[in-house]
C-alpha positions in Angstrom: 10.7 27.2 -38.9 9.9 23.9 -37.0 7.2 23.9 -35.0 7.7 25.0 -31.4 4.5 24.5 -29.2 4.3 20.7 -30.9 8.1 20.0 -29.4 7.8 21.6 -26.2 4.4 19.0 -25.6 6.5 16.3 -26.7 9.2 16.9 -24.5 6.5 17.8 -21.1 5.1 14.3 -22.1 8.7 12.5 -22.4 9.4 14.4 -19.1 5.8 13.1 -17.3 6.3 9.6 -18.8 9.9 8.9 -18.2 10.9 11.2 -15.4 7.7 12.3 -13.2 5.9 9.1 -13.3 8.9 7.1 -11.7 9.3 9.3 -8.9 6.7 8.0 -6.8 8.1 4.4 -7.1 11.6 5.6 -6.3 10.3 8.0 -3.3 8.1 4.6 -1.8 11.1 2.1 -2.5 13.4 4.3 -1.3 11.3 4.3 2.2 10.6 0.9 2.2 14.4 0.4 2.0 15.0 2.9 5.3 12.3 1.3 6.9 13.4 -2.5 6.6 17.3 -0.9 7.8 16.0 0.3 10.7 14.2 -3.2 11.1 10.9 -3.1 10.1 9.5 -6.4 8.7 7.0 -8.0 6.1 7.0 -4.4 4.0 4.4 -4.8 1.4 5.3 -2.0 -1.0 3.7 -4.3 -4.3 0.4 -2.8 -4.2 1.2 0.5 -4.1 3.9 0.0 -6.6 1.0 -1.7 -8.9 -1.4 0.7 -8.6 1.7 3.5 -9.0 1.9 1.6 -12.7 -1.9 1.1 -13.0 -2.6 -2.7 -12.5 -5.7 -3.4 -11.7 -6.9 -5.8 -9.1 -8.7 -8.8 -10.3 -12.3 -8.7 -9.2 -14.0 -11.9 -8.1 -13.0 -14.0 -5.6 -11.7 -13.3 -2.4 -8.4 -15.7 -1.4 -10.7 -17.5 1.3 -13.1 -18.5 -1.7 -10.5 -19.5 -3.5 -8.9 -21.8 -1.1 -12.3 -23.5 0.2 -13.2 -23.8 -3.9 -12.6 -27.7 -4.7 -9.9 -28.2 -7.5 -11.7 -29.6 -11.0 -8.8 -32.9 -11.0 -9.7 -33.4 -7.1 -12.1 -36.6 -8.2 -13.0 -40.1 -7.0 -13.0 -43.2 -9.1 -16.4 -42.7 -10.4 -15.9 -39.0 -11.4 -17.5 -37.6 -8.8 -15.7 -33.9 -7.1 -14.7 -34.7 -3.6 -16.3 -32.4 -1.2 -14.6 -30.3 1.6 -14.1 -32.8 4.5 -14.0 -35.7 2.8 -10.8 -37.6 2.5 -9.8 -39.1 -0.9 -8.4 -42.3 -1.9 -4.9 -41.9 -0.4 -7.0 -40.2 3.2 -5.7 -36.7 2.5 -8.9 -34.5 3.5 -9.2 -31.1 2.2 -10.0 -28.4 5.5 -12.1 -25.8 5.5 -10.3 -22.2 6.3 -11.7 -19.8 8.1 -10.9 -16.5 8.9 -9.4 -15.2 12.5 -11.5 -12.1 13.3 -8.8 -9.5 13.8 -8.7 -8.1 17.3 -10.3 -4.4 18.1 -10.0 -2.2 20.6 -12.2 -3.6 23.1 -11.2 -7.2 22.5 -11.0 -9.5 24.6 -6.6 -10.6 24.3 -7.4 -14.1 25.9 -9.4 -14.6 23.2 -9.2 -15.5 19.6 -13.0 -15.6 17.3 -12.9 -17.5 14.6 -15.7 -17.4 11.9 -17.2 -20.6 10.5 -20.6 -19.2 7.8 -22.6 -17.7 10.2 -21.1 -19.1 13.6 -18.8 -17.5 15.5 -16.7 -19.7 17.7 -14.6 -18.4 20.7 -11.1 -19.9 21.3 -9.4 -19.7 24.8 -6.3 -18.7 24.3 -3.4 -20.5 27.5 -1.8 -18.2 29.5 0.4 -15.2 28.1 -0.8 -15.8 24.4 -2.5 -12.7 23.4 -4.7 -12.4 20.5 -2.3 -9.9 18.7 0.1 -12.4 18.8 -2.0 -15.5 17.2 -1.1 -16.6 13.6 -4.1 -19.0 12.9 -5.7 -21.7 14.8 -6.2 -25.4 13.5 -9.2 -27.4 14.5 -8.0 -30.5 14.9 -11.0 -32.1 16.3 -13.6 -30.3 18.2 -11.9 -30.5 21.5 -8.4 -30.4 20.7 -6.2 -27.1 19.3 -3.4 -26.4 17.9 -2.3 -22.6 18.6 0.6 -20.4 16.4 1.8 -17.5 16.9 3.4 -14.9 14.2 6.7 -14.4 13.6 6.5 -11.4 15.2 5.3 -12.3 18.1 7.7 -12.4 21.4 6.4 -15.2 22.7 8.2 -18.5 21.5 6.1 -21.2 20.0 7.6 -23.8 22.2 6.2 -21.9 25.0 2.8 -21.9 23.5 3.0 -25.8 23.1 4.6 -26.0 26.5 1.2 -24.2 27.6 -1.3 -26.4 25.3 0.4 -29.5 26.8 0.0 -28.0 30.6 -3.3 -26.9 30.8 -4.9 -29.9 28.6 -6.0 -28.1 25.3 
């Protein structure tokens, strides 16, 4: 006689592998799917999903690190890595990107802060932007700004560069 107790664990562990461990997945797709029907957008399900499946998330960097390194081909003629701010031989500079500190509770909405190392800078937002409803701010020179709002936002950007334009920013 075969067996018994070693085939009922290898069925359980078929069962876990190939019928309990996809459930999760299928239960969070399967709401992300009602979710985006009744019109929710920019569901971000992959993260879940990954760590559902047990990829791990590369340590290291952040992505702010990573876009303010300086690429290894991003030379001059002699060799030499162009820094940060310094435009190349065809005048394209590379910016520096800073992150939009995200609004809290006590917040002021006409205002957006960005962080620049250990300087905080205060944006005035024009009239009717709220901070919720910034995307990311450009620099363009000290004085001037260029203001975007998300996608999500409901006010148009053509009214936010209707406002720039009117008030002087």
């Amino acid at each position: 006689m075969p067996n018994l107790e070693a085939f009922w664990i290898l069925v359980w562990r078929w069962i876990k592998r190939y019928v309990l461990a996809p459930l999760p997945a299928i239960l969070i797709m399967a709401g992300a799917i009602v979710l985006v029907i009744f019109g929710a957008k920019n569901i971000q399900i992959g993260g879940l999903l990954g760590k559902l499946f047990g990829h791990k998330s590369p340590e290291g960097k952040k992505v702010i690190d990573v876009v303010n390194s300086v690429p290894e081909d991003r030379v001059d003629q002699n060799g030499n890595i162009i820094p940060i701010g310094t435009p190349d031989g065809k005048g394209i500079t590379q910016a520096v990107v800073v992150p939009i500190e995200s609004p809290g509770l006590f917040s002021n909405p006409d205002k957006v802060v960005i962080k620049t190392g250990d300087e905080k800078v205060v944006v005035d937002l024009p009239e009717g932007i709220k901070a919720k409803d910034v995307d990311k701010v450009i620099v363009v020179k000290p004085e001037v700004l260029a203001v975007t709002v998300k996608d999500t936002s409901k006010v148009p950007a053509s009214k936010v560069d209707d406002l720039l334009n009117k008030y002087g920013s």
